[in-house]
C-alpha positions in Angstrom: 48.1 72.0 1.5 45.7 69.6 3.7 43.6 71.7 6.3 45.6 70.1 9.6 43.7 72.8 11.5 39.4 71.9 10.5 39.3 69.8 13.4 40.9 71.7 15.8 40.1 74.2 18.5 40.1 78.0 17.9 42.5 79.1 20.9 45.7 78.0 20.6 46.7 79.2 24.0 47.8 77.0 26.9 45.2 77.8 30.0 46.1 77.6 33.3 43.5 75.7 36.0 43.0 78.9 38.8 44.2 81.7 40.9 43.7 81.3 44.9 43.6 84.5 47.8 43.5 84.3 51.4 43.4 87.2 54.0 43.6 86.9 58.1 42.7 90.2 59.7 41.2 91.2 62.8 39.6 93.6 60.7 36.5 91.7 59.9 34.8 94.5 57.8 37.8 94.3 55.4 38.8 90.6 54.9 36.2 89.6 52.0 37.0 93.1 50.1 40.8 92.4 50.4 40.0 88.9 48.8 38.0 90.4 46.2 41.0 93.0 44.6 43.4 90.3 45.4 41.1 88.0 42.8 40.8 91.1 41.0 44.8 91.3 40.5 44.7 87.4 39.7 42.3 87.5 37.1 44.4 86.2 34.1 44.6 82.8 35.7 40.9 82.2 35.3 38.2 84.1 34.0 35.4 81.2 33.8 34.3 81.6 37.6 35.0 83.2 40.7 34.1 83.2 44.8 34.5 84.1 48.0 33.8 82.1 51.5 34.7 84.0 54.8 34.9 82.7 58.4 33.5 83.9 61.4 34.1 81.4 64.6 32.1 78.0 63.0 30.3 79.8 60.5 31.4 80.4 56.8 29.5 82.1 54.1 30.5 82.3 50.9 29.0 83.6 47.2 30.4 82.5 44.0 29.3 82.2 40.4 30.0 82.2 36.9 32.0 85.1 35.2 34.8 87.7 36.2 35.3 89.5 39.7 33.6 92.5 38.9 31.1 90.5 37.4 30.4 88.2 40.2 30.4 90.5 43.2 29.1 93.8 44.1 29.5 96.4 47.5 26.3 94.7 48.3 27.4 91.3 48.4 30.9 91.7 50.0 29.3 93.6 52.9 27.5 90.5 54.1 30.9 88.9 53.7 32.0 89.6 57.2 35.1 87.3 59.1 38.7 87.4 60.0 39.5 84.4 57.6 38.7 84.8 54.2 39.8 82.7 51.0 38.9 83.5 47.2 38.8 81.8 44.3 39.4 82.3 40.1 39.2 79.5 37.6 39.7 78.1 34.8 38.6 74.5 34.6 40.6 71.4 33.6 39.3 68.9 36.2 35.9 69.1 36.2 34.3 71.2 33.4 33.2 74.5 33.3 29.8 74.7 35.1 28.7 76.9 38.3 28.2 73.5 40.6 32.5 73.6 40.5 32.8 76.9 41.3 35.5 77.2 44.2 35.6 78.0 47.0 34.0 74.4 47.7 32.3 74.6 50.9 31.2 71.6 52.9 29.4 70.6 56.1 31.0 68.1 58.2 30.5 66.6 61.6 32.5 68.9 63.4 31.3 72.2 61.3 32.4 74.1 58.1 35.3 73.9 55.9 36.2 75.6 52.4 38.4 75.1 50.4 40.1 76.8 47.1 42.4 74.6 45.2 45.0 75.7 42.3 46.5 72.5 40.5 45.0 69.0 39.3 45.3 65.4 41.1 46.4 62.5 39.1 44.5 59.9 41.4 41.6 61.8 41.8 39.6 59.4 39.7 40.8 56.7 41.9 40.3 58.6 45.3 36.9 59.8 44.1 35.9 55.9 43.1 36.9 54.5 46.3 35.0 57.3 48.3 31.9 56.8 46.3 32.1 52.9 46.8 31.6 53.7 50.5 29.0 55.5 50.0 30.7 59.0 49.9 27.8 61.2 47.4 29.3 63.6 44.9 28.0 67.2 43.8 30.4 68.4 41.6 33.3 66.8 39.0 36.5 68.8 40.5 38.8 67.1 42.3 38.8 69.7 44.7 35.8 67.7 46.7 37.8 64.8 46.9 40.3 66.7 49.1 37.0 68.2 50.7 36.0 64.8 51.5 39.4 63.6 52.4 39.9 66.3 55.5 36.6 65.9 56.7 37.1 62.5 57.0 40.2 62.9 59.0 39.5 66.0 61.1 38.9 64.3 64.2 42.9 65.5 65.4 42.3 69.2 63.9 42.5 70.1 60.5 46.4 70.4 60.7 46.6 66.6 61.0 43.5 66.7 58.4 45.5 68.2 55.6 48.7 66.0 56.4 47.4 62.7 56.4 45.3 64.0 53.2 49.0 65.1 51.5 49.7 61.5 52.0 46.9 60.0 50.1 46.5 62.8 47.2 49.2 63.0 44.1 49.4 65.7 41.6 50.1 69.6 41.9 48.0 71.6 44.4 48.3 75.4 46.1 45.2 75.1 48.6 44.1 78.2 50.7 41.7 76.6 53.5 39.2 77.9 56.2 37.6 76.7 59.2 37.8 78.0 62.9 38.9 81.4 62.5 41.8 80.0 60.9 43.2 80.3 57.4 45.4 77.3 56.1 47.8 77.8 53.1 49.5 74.0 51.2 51.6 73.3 48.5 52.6 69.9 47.1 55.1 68.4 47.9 57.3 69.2 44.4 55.8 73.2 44.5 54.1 72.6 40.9 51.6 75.3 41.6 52.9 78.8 43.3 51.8 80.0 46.5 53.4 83.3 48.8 52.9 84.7 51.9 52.2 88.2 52.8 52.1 90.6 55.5 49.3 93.2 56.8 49.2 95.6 59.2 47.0 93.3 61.3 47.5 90.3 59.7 48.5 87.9 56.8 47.8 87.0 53.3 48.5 84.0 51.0 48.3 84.0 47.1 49.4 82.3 44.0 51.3 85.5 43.0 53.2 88.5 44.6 51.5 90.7 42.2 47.9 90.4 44.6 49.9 91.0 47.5 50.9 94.5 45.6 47.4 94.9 45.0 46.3 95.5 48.4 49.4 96.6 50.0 50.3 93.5 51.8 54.4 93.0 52.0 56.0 90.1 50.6 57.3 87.6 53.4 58.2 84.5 51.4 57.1 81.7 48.9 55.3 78.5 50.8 58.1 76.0 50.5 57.2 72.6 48.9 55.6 70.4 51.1 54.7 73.1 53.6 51.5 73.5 55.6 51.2 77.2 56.7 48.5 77.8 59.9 47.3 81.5 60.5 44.9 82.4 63.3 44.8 85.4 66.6 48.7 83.9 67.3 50.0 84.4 64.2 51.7 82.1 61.6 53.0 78.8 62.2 55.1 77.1 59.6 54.9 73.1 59.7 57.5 71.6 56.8 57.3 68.2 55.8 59.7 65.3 57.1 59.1 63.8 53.5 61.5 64.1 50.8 60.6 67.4 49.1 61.9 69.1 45.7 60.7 72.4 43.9 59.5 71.3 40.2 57.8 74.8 39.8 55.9 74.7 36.4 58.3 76.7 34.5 55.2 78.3 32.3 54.4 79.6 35.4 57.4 82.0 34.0 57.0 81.8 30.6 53.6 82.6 29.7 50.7 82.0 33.5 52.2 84.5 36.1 51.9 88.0 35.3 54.8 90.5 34.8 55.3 91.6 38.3 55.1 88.6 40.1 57.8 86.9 41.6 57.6 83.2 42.2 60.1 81.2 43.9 62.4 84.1 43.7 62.5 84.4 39.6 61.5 87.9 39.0 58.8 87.0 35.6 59.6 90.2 33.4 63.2 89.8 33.8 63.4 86.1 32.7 60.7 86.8 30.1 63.2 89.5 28.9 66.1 87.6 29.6 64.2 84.7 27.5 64.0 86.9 24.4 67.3 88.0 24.5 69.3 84.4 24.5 67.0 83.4 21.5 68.1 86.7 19.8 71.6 84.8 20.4 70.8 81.1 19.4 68.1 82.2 16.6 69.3 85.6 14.6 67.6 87.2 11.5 67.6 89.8 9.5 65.0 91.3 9.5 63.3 95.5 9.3 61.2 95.1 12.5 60.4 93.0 15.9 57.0 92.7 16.5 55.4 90.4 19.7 51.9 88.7 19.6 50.1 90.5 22.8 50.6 90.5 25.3 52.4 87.2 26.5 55.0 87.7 24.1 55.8 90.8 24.5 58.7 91.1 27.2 60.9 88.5 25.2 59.9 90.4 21.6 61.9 93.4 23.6 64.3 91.0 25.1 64.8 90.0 21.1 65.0 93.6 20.3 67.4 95.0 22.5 69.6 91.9 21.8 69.7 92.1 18.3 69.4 96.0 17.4 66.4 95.6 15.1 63.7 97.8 16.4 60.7 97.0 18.1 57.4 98.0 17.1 53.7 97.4 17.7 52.5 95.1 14.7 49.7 93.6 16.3 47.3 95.3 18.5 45.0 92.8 21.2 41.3 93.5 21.8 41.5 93.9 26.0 37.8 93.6 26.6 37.1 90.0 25.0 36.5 88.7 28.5 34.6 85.3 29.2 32.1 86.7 26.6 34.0 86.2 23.9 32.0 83.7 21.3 34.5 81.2 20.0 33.2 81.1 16.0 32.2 78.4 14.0 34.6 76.8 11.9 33.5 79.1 8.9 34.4 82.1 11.3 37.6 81.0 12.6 39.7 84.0 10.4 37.3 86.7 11.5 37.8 85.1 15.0 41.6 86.0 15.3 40.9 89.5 13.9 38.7 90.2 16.7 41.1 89.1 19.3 43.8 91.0 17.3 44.8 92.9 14.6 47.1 94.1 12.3 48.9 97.8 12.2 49.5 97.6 9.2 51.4 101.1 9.0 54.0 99.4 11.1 54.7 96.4 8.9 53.4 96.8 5.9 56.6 96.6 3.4 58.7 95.2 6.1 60.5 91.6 7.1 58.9 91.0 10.4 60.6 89.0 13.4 57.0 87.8 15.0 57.7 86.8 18.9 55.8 84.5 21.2 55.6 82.2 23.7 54.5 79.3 22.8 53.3 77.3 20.0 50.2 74.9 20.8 48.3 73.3 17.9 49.8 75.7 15.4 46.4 77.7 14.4 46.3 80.7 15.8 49.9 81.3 14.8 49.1 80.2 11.0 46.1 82.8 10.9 48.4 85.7 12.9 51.3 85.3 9.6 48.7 85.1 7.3 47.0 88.4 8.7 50.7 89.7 8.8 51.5 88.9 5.0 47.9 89.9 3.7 48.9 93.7 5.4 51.9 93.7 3.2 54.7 92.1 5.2 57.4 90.8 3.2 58.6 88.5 5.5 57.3 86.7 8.0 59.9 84.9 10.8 58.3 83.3 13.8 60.5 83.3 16.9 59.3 81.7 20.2 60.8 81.8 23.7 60.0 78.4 25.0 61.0 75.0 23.7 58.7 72.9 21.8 55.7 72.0 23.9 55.9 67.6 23.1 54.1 66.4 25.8 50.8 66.4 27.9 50.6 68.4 31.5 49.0 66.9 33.6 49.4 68.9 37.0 46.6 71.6 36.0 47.4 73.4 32.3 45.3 72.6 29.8 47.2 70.8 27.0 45.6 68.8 24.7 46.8 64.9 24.1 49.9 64.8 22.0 48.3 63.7 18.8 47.3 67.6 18.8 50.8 69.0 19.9 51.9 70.1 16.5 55.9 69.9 17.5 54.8 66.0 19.2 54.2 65.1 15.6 55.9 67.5 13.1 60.0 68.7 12.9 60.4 73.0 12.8 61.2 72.9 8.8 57.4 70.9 8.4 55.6 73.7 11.4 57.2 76.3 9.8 55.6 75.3 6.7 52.2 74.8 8.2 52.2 77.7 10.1 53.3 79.4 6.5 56.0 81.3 8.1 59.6 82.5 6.3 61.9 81.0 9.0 60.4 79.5 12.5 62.8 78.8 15.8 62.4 77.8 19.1 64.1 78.8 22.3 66.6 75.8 23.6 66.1 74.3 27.1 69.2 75.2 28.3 68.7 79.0 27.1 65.3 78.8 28.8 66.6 77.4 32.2 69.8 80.3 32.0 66.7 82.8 31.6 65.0 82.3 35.0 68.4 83.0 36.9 68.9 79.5 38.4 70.1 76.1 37.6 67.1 74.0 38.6 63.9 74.1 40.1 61.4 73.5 37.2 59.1 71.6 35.6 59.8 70.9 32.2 57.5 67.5 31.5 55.3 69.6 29.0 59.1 70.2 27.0 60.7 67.1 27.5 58.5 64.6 28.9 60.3 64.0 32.5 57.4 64.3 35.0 58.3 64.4 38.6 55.9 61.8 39.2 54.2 58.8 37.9 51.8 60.1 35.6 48.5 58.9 34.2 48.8 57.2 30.7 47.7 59.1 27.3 44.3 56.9 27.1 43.7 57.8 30.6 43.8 61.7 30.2 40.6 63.6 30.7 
């Protein structure tokens, strides 16, 4: 068979852009440490860079850098981080690319004073935005689109930054979850179709916002509520004010948000993430049965719907592959030589477990169709006799273009092959996808998500294929 993959990149995982944190307390010694294990909870949505700006009255200082949380920031540094508004920043770049000038939070001097700003989601007009800024004379120093919202409320702060960030929500298009800080205040947005996921929680002496319930956990903060679409939340000394949107607003929450970005024991928009994952598993136990010895998962997204799949069907699960945790950001992708000996460092085989056996093999997602092609091969050189590839998400078809890293469609494997052809490429025994419908009837509602990626129905008008960066 033709080597589809020799041109392709090693990961075959979708990537999600960033994870944002902020904190209001009156406990200034506390704020920028709160940030941190918040960003410390939310590390799986970015592990390229991370920061931290705090405000105290006009002032904001901030540190940020290349690498993980712990990596990043010491006791040292987070005791000179002193303020009641603090925001906090992980990423993983789409927009921009992955240097340390777009590391977030993006702070920025302005007539008036300071503003930063951590932003989780991508713009489809940014190019346009950032052209016409430059044109007037507006001066760049990074490649996110993040500054061209920087440069955006600046320009219209002169009526506060409240009136900043709506007249800025009328200009900018895409997905965005934006923590913000200036004035001893701390701002949470979301877009006006909730793309990106952002909650509020409660402190003792204050509040918090996140992209996930799971930091609020972290540090002991009690869930209030999800931002609503279109909804600017203000948080200062009086509180929290909610301002909602006059303009016609819809939740299109990225539904791999639930499938494979959030973590476990998060709850966004009120879909608990381990039950649908679960609940996932279990409906394509119904619309894709086997027989088979064993259920195995590919760690770890996979691995609440390989139970889910279990506990559906009665064939036992059991660990088949066991995931290197400590990979982290210094993981060296190989060479194209090394791409075999690349999987089997991120994981391996127990081959105890399915040596002998006919092995149900769960995961999310199928991207380019390399990773999973080396995982069946590892799976059938340890002695399995079968190999069936179940996955709880539809076929990914289409581009994203509201802040996950898909690659144009001409590498989307199910874009240009049917299942009988990817489950020949990928060298499996049987290969099926979850349906829509059973996906939908697994996060517990009837509507609510984005689904472009599966079906190509954006919520908005999109840029075209050649245009995609």
């Amino acid at each position: 068979m033709i080597n589809v993959y020799k041109d392709l990149p090693f990961d075959d995982k979708l990537k999600e852009e960033c994870g944002v944190m902020g904190v209001y307390s009156k406990d200034e010694e506390s704020v920028s440490k709160l940030v941190y294990y918040g960003l410390y909870s939310l590390q799986h949505r970015g592990q390229e860079s991370a920061g931290i700006a705090v405000c105290k009255n006009e002032t904001i200082d901030y540190h940020k850098d290349m690498g993980l949380v712990p990596e990043v920031f010491q006791d040292e540094i987070l005791e000179k981080l002193k303020g009641k508004a603090g925001i906090g920043h992980v990423r993983y770049s789409t927009t921009g690319g992955s240097q340390s000038y777009n590391a977030q939070p993006l702070v920025v001097k302005y007539k008036k004073g300071s503003i930063a700003i951590a932003h989780n989601g991508n713009l489809v007009n940014a190019d346009g935005l950032r052209e016409i800024l430059e044109d007037e004379g507006v001066i760049f120093q990074t490649s996110t689109d993040t500054e061209v919202i920087a440069n955006l409320l600046a320009r219209y702060h002169k009526r506060g930054i409240r009136d900043a960030v709506k007249k800025c929500m009328d200009i900018i298009k895409g997905s965005y979850a934006m923590v913000i800080t200036t004035e001893n205040k701390l701002i949470g947005v979301r877009d006006f179709y909730g793309l990106r996921p952002l909650c509020i929680g409660k402190l003792k002496d204050g509040y918090v916002l996140a992209s996930e319930s799971c930091a609020l956990d972290t540090i002991g903060a009690e869930f209030v509520r999800d931002v609503e679409p279109g909804e600017i939340v203000e948080i200062d000394e009086n509180g929290l004010k909610s301002y909602k949107s006059n303009k016609w607003c819809k939740k299109n929450l990225c539904v791999f948000e639930l499938i494979y970005f959030a973590r476990p024991d998060s709850v966004i928009d009120g879909a608990n993430v381990y039950l649908s994952r679960n609940k996932a598993g279990r409906i394509l136990a119904k619309e894709a049965p086997v027989d088979a010895d064993i259920v195995i998962a590919v760690p770890d997204s996979g691995t609440h719907a390989a139970i889910g799949y279990a506990e559906e069907s009665g064939i036992p699960f059991e660990i088949g592959l066991v995931r290197n945790r400590y990979i982290g950001r210094t993981f060296i992708k190989p060479n194209q030589d090394l791409r075999e000996q690349g999987v089997k460092i991120k994981l391996n085989v127990l081959k105890e477990n399915v040596e002998g056996k006919r092995v149900i093999m769960v995961d999310d997602s199928i991207v380019r169709g390399t990773t999973s092609r080396r995982i069946v091969d590892m799976l059938k050189k340890a002695g399995a006799k079968e190999v069936h590839v179940r996955v709880s998400s539809p076929p990914v078809k289409y581009s994203c273009h509201f802040g996950i890293d898909t690659p144009y469609r001409k590498n989307l494997i199910a874009a240009n092959y049917p299942v009988e052809e990817i489950k020949e490429m990928i060298n499996a025994d049987s290969l099926a996808y979850l349906s829509l419908e059973g996906l939908i009837k697994s996060t517990g509602q009837k509507e609510g998500f984005c689904t472009a990626c599966l079906n190509g129905d954006y919520p908005m008008e999109v840029p075209k294929e050649g245009d995609k960066r």
